[in-house]
N, C-alpha and C positions, 0 to 999 in steps of 0.2 A: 504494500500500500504506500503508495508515492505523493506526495504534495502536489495538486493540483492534475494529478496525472491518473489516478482513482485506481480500484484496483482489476486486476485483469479477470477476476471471475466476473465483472461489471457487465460481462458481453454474452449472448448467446450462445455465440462461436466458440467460446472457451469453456464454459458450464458442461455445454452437450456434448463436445468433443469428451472431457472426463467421462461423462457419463455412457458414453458410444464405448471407450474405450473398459471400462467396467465390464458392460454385456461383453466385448470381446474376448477380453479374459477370461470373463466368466464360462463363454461358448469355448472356448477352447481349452480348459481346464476340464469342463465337463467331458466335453468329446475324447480327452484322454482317458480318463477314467472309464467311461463308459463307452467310448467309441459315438459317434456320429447321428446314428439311429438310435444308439441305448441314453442318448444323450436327452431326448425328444420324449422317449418313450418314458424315463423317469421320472417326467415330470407330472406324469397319470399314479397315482397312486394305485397301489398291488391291490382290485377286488376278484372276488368269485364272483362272479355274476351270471347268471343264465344267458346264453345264444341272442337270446332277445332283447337284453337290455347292452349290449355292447356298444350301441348309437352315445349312452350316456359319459364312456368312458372317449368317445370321440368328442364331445362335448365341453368336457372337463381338460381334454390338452389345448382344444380351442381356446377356452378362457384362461387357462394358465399362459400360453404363448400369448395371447394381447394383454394379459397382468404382468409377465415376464417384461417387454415393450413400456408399458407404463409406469412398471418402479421406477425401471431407467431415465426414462425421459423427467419424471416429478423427481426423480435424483439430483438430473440438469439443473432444471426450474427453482427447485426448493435453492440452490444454492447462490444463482444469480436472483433469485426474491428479497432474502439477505442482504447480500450484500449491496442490491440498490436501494433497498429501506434506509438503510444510513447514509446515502449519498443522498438522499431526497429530504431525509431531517437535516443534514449539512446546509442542504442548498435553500429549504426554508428559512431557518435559522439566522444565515449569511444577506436570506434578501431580507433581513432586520435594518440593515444598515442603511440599502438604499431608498426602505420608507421611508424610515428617520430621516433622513438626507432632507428629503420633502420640506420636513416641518424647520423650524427653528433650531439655533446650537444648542442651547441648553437640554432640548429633548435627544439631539443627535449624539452630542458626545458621550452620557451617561449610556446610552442603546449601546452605541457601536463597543464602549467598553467590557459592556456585559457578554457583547454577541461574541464578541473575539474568547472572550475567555470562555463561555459557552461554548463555540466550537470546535477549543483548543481540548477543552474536556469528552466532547462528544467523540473527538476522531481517536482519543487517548478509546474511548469505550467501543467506536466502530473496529479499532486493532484486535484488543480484547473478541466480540464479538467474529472477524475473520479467522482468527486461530480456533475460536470453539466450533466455525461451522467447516473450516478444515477438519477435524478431528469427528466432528460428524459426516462429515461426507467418506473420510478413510473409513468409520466404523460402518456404516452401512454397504459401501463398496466392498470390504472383508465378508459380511453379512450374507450381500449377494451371491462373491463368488466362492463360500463355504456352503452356500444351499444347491448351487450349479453344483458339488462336487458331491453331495452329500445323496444315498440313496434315500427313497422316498415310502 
């Protein structure tokens, strides 16, 4: 996180790229373990079921592969959500100054003093805040690809 330069999970491109890269690993961890088709096939839980209800276990990898799809991607999203909520308190915050500006000195200089040091605490808490949603984003990506790896 850089001065004025914000930080680079700030972008979509960078979020989902991580998050692309998760499912990768994850598919290819599993495909090792399992191979390719047992990779796929794992993700149906082991039942007995009668001839005729076999439509239900086709059902069930359906929705697991588009929920498999959608961790990944709310992986992305959760992380660049984050980290632009503090850019966007920053940037409220900061247009403190240029209201004030508007009015008179006495209301400008007491604002802007506050707004700075406000700021300077805020980006002190948005650091803070990037290291805990790194450390969430590694524990859920561990998460993922120990469930890709894990029989079912």
């Amino acid at each position: 996180m850089l001065p004025w330069m914000g930080a680079p999970t700030g972008a979509f491109g960078v979020t989902l790229t991580l998050a692309f890269v998760t499912l990768a690993v994850g598919f290819i961890a599993g495909a090792k373990k399992f191979g390719v088709v047992g990779y796929w096939t794992n993700m149906v839980p082991h039942m007995d079921l009668p001839w005729y209800m076999s439509p239900i276990k086709a059902a069930i990898l359906v929705l697991e592969i588009i929920g498999l799809f959608i961790k990944h991607g709310v992986l992305g999203i959760r992380l660049l959500a984050n980290m632009m909520a503090g850019h966007l308190v920053l940037l409220g915050i900061l247009g403190l100054i240029s209201t004030a500006a508007a009015s008179s000195l006495y209301v400008w200089g007491p604002i802007t003093g506050i707004t700075v040091i406000g700021s300077a605490l805020f980006s002190v808490m948005e650091l803070f805040v990037a290291f805990l949603q790194a450390y969430i984003f590694m524990f859920l990506s561990a998460l993922f690809i120990s469930a890709a790896i894990h029989s079912h």
